[in-house]
C-alpha positions in Angstrom: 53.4 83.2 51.9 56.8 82.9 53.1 58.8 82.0 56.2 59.0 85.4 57.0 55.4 86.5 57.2 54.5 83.2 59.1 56.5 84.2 62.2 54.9 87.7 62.2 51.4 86.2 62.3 52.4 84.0 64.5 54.0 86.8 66.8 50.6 88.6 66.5 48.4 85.8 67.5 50.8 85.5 70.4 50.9 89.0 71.4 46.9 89.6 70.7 46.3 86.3 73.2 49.0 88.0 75.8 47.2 91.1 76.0 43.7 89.7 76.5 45.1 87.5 79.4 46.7 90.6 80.7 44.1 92.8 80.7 41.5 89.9 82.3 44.4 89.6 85.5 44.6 93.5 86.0 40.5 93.3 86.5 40.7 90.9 88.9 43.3 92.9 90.5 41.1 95.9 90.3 38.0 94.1 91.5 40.2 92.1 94.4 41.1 96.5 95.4 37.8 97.9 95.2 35.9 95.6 97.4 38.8 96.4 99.8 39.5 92.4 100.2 42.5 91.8 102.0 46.0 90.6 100.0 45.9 87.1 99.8 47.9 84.5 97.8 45.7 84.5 94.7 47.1 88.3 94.0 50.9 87.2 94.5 50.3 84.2 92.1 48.5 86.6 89.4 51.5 89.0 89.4 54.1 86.3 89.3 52.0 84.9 86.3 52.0 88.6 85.2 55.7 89.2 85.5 55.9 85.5 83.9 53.9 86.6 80.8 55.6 89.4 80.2 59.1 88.2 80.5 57.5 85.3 77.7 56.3 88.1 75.4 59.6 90.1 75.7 61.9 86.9 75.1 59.5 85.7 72.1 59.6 89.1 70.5 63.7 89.2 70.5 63.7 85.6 69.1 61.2 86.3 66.3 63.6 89.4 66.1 67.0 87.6 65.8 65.2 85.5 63.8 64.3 87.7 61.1 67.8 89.3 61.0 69.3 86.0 60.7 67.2 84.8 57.5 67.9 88.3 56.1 71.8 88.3 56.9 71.6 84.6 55.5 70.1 85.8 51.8 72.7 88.6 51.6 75.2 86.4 52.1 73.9 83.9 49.4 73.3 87.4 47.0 77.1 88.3 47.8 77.7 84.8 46.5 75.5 83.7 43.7 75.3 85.6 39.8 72.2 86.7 40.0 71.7 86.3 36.0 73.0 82.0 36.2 71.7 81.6 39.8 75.2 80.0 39.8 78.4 80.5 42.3 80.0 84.2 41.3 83.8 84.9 41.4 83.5 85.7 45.0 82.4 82.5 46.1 85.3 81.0 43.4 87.8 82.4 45.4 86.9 81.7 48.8 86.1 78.0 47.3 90.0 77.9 46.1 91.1 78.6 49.8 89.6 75.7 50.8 90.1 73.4 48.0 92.7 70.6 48.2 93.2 69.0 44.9 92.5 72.0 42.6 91.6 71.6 39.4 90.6 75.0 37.7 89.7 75.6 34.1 87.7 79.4 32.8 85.4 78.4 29.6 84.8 81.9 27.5 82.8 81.9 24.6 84.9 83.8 22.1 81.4 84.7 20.2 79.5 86.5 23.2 80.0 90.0 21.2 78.7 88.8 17.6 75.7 87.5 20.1 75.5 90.9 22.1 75.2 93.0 18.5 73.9 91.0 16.4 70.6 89.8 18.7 70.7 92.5 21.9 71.5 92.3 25.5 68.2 90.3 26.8 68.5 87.2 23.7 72.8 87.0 25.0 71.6 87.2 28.4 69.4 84.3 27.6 72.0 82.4 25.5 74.2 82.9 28.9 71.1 81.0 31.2 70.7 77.8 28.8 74.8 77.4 29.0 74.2 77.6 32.7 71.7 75.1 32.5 74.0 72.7 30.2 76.6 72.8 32.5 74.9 71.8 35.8 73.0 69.2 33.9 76.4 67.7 32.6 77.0 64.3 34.3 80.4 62.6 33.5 82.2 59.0 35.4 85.2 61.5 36.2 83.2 64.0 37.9 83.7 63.7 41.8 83.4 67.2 43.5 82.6 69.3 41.0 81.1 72.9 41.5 80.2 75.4 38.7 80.5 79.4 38.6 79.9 82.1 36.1 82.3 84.5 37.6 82.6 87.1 34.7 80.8 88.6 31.4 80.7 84.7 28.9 83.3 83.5 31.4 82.5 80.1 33.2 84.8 78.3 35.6 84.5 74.7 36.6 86.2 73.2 40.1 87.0 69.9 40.4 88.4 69.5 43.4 89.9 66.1 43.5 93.7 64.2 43.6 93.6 63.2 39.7 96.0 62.5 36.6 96.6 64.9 34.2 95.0 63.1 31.6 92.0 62.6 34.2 90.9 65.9 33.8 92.2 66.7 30.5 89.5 63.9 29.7 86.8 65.6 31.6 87.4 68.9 30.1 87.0 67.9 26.9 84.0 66.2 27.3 82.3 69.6 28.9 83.6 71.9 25.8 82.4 69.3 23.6 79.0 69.2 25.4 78.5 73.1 25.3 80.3 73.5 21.3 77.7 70.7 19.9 74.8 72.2 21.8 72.8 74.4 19.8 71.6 77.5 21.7 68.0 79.5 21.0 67.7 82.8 19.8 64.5 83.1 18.7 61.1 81.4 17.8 63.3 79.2 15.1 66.9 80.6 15.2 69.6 78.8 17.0 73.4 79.2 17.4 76.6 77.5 18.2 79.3 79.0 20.7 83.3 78.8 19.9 84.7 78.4 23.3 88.3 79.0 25.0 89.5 77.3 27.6 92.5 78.0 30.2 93.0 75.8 33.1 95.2 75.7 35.8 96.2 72.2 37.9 97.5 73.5 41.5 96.7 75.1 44.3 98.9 78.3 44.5 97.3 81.0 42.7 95.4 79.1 41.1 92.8 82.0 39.9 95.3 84.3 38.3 96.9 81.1 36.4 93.6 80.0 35.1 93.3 84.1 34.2 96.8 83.6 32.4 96.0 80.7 31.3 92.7 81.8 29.2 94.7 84.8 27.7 97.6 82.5 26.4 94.9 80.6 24.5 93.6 83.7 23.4 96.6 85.2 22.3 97.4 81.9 20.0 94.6 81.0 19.0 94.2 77.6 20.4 91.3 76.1 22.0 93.1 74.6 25.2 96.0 76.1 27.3 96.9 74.7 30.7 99.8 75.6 33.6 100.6 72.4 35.0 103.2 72.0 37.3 104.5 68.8 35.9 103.7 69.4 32.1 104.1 73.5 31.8 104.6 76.5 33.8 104.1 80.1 33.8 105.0 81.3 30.5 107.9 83.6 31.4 106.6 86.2 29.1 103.9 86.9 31.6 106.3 86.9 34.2 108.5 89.2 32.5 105.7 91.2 31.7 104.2 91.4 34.8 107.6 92.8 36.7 107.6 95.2 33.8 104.2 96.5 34.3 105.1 97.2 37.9 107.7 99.0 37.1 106.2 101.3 34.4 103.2 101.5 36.8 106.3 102.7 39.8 108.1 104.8 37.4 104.7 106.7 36.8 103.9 107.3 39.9 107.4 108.6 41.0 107.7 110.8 37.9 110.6 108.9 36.2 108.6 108.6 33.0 110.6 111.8 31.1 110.7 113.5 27.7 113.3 113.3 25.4 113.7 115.4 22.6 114.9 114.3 19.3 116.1 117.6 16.9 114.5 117.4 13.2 117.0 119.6 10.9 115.8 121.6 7.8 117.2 120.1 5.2 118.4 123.2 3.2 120.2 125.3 6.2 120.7 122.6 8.6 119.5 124.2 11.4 117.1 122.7 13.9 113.3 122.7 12.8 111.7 121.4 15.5 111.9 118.7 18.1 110.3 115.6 18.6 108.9 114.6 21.9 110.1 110.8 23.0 108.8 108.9 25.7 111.9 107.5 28.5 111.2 105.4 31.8 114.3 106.2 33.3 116.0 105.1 36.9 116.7 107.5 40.0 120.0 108.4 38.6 118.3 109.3 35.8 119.3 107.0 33.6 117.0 104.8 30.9 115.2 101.9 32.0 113.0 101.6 29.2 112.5 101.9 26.0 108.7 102.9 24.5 109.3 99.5 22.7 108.9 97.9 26.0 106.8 99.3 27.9 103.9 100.9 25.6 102.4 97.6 24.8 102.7 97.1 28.4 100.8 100.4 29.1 97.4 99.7 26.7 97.7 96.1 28.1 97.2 97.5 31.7 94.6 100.7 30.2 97.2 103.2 31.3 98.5 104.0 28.3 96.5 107.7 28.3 98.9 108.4 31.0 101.6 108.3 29.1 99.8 110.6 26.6 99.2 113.1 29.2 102.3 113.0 30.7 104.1 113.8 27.3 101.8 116.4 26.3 102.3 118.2 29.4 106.1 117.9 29.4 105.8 118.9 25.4 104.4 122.3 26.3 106.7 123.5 29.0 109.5 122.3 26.8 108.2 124.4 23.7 107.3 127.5 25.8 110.4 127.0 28.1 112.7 127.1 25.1 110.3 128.4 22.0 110.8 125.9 19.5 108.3 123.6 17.7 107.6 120.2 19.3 106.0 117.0 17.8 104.4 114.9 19.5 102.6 111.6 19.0 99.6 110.7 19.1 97.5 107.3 18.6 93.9 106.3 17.6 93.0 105.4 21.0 94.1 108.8 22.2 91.8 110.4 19.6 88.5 108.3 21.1 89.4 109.1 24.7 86.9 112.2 25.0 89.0 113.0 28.5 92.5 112.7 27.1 91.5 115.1 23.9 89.8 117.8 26.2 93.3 117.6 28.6 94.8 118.4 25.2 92.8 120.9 24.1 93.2 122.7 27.9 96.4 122.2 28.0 97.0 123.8 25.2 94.8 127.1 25.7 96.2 127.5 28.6 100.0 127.3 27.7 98.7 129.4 24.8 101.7 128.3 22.6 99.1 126.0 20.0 101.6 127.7 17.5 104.5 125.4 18.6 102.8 122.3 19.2 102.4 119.4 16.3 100.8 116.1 16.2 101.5 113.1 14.6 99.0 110.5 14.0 100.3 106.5 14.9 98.4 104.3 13.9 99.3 101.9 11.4 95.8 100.2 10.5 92.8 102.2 8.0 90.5 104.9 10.4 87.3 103.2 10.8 85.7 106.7 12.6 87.4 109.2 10.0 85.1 111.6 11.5 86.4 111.7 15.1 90.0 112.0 13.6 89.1 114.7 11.0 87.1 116.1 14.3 90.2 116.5 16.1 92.7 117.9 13.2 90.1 120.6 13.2 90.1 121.5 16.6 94.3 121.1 17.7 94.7 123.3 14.1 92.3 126.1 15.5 94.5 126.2 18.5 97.3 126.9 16.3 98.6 123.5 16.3 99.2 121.5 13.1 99.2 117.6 12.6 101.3 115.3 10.0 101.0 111.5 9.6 103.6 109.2 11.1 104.7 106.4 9.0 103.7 106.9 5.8 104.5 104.3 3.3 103.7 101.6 5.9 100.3 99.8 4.2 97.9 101.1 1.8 95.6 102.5 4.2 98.3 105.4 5.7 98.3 106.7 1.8 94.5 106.7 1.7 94.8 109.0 4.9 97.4 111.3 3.0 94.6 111.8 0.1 91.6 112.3 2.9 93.0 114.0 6.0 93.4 117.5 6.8 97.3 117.2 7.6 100.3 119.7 7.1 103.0 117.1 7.1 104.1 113.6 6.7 107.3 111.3 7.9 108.0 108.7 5.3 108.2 105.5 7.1 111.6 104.1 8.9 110.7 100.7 6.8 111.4 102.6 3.9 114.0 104.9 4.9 116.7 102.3 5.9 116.3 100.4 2.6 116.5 103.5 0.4 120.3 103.2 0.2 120.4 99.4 -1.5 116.9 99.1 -2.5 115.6 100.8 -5.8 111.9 100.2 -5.2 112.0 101.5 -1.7 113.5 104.7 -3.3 110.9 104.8 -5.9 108.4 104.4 -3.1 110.3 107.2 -1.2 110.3 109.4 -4.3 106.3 109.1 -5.1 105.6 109.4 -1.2 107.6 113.3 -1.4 106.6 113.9 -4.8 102.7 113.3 -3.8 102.9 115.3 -0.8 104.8 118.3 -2.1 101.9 117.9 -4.6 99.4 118.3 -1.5 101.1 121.0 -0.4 102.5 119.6 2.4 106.0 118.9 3.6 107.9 115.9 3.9 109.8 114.6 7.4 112.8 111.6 6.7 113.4 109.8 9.6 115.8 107.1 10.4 119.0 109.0 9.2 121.4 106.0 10.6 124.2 107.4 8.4 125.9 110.0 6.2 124.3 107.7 2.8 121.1 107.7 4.1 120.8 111.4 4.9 122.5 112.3 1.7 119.8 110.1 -0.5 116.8 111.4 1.8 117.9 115.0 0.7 118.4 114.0 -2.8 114.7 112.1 -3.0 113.7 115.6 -1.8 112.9 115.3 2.1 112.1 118.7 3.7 113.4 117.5 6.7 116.1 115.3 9.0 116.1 113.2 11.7 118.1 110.2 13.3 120.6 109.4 15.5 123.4 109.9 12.8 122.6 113.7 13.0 121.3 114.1 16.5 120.4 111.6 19.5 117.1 112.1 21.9 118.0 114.0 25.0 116.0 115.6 27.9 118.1 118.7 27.2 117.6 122.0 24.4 120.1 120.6 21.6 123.4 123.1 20.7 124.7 122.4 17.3 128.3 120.6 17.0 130.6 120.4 14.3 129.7 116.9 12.7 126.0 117.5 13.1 126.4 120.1 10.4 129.0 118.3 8.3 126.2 115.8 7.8 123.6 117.7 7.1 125.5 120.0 4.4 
């Protein structure tokens, strides 16, 4: 029985005890009126005591009241606070703890192995695997350890506070001594199974934004695979990447919103009467005087780093269409793995598409460099952008083993012979053997062959030798947001 049901017993009792008195006073009262006995001071007394009684039971009933919402307000506040799977401090109470720290000193322990747990042994063995590191770290008792206070503040990420005025090696010390306590403990996962864990640390010794350095902190180890990275005002600092990356991000994330991420169009020229074949679509983050900020270079790792990179896709395919129906001419544009498994960004396509009903002068071309690992969701959407009239080649062929399995296995119409290969051909016989099979395999498929990376007159005279179907580079044309109109040296260099 809890504290809770106590005070409404007691409250009943109470009230149950008020009522009998009550209802004993008003016979009196009753009797004292029906023998017609005169008012005297034993009937004042009884209603003070009446009025008295009442005022107790109303006053007693608001503080069993206030009470009760106090307790209650009190365990949401500790629910808003503690991870209810650890029974630890969450990342809420972390933060408000850092405002109020003087001395921090922050480190984030992540267990690089929590997915192989998750798959490998299921959701309720990690979950328990989570618990007994919980349990090893507030059992962890250390001579360094002076205010220390624990969290589990997101999924296999555990942060440790020591909030006191210490030398670097102080706490390097002390962190060392809780990784190697949690790395040599083994960790149950059934009747006779047990595990190790392979943990990351990043820590962070100041007060000043302390959580988002211990965040950058963690990734940096992460990213370099090392076991330990700490910002330290007198032994490192913000890696300048991050802050470099960070001002970049905004301003991708600005430029987005204010519509200055633009379309350029490349022209791809048909190799036999040097006209322009098609176009290829080219992502630009450019200023208000509309000129380039950014380069794709830059800013698309940027954009998958901060999951916004299907925005980008969007944008492009939308400024692909009304370019190609504006203008009718055949644009390409590219188009990654990630793209493919994003169920919302392929039905925009697909949409976009019907509705612009011009599937006839839209192409794809597939990015990614690494094998397919879900063939079937790639071959899945070939089918589909084909049916709308579209076709799809293969970017950067000739880049890895696994893009010429794809040639061999994919539905495609086309394919663009690596730039890797392209600017060697010139002073690089096995590059322009490579080149040679890479045309002489498609054509063999059936399907045509795109040489990018046309620097200069040698290269495009070689690419139309080795047989390429068609042109592109900045020798023959550079991207621009505008239709292209054919010039003098444009078709000197093709012919």
């Amino acid at each position: 029985m809890n504290k809770r049901h106590i005070n409404i017993g007691s409250l009943v009792i109470v009230l149950i005890t008020l009522a009998l008195i009550a209802v004993y006073v008003f016979r009196q009262i009753l009797l004292a009126y029906s023998a017609l006995q005169p008012f005297d001071n034993r009937l004042t007394v009884l209603l003070i005591f009446l009025i008295l009684m009442v005022s107790g039971v109303v006053g007693l009933t608001g503080l069993l009241i206030h009470q009760s919402k106090k307790q209650r307000w009190l365990k949401i506040i500790k629910q808003i606070n503690i991870d209810n799977l650890t029974g630890l401090a969450n990342q809420n109470k972390l933060i408000k703890d850092l405002k109020q720290s003087k001395h921090t000193n922050l480190a984030l322990f992540k267990f690089q192995n929590y997915n192989n747990i998750l798959c490998t042994y299921g959701p309720a063995i990690t979950d328990d695997v989570v618990k007994q590191v919980a349990a090893v770290l507030t059992s962890f008792n250390h001579p360094l350890m002076k205010k220390t206070s624990f969290y589990y503040i997101q999924q296999a990420v555990f942060a440790v506070l020591e909030d006191q005025q210490a030398s670097y090696e102080h706490i390097a010390e002390l962190t060392k001594a809780m990784v190697k306590k949690i790395m040599s403990t083994k960790y149950q996962v059934g009747e006779n199974d047990y595990i190790a864990l392979n943990i990351t640390v990043g820590a962070v010794r100041q007060n000043k934004d302390a959580f988002t350095l211990a965040n950058m902190a963690l990734q940096e180890a992460e990213n370099n695979k090392m076991q330990f990275y700490v910002i330290d005002q007198t032994k490192s600092m913000i890696p300048e990447t991050y802050k470099r990356d960070m001002a970049l991000t905004q301003s991708l994330f600005l430029g987005i919103q204010e519509r200055r991420l633009v379309a350029y169009f490349q022209p791809i020229f048909s190799s036999k009467d040097q006209s322009v074949a098609k176009y290829e679509c080219l992502a630009r983050l450019v200023d208000h005087q509309q000129q380039i900020e950014m380069m794709p270079n830059a800013f698309m790792p940027l954009a998958h780093h901060a999951n916004i990179y299907y925005l980008i896709t969007r944008i492009m395919v939308s400024q692909a269409a009304r370019f190609a129906k504006k203008h009718q001419v055949v644009v390409t544009v590219n188009i990654g793995i990630t793209d493919i498994n994003n169920k919302r960004t392929c039905e925009y396509i697909y949409n976009k598409i019907k509705r612009a009903g011009i599937g006839y002068l839209i192409q794809f071309e597939l990015l990614e460099n690494e094998a397919i690992l879900e063939s079937y969701q790639i071959e899945k959407f070939i089918r589909k952008v084909q049916e709308l009239g579209c076709q799809v080649g293969m970017d950067d062929l000739g880049n890895g083993y696994s893009n010429i399995e794809r040639l061999i296995n994919l539905p495609i119409d086309f394919v663009k012979i690596d730039r890797s290969i392209m600017e060697n051909v010139t002073h690089n016989l096995e590059m322009q053997n490579v080149a040679r099979g890479i045309v002489k395999l498609a054509h063999k498929k059936g399907l045509q062959v795109v040489a990018e990376f046309c620097a200069d007159a040698n290269i495009t005279a070689l690419a139309k030798d080795l047989g390429a179907d068609y042109l592109q580079g900045y020798y023959l044309a550079e991207p621009s947001a505008d239709i292209f109109t054919h010039n003098k040296k444009t078709l000197k260099a093709c012919s």
